[in-house]
N, C-alpha and C positions, 0 to 999 in steps of 0.2 A: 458364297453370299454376294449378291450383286449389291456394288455401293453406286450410289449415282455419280455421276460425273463431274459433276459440278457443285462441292458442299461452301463457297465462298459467296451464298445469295445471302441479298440484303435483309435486313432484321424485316420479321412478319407486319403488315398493315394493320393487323386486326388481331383483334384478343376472343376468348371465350368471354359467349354474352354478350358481345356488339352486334348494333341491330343494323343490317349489311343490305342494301339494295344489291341486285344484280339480277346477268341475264343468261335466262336458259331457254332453249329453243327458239329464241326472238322475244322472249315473252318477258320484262321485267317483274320479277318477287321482290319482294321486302321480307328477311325468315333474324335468328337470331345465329351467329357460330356456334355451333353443338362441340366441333373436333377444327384446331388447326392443325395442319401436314405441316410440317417445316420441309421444304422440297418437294412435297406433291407425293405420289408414289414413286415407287422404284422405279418406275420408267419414265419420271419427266426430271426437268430440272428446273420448277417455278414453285412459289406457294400454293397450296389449296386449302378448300374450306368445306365441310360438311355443316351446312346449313339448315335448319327445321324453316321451314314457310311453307305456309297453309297446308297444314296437317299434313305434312310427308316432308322425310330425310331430303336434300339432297349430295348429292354423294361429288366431291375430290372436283367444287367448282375453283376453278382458275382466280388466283389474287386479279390479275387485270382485267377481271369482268365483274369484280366486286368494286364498290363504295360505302361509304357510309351514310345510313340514314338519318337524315336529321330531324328526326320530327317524332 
């Protein structure tokens, strides 16, 4: 079983249900958290987030390309 490397990262930004600007391809979404990773997958050592915006998943985006949307 591969553990990652690094299990001493800071508490998660974001909760299931927070409504999360962020950016993929260049392109800023605004979706809601569907899934938090606590460490990302097995092969990283950051948060990530599965987020729904505009009718499709996005899959294991990076805590420091997420914020929160305020509106």
């Amino acid at each position: 079983m591969y553990m990652s490397k690094n299990r001493d990262l800071p508490p998660m930004k974001f909760k299931l249900g927070d409504k999360v600007r962020f950016t993929f391809n260049g392109n800023e979404l605004v979706g809601i958290v569907e899934i938090a990773d606590f460490g990302g997958s097995i092969k990283n050592d950051y948060h990530s987030y599965d987020i729904f915006a505009e009718g499709c998943l996005y899959k294991h985006i990076p805590e420091e390309v997420c914020r929160i949307a305020c509106f």
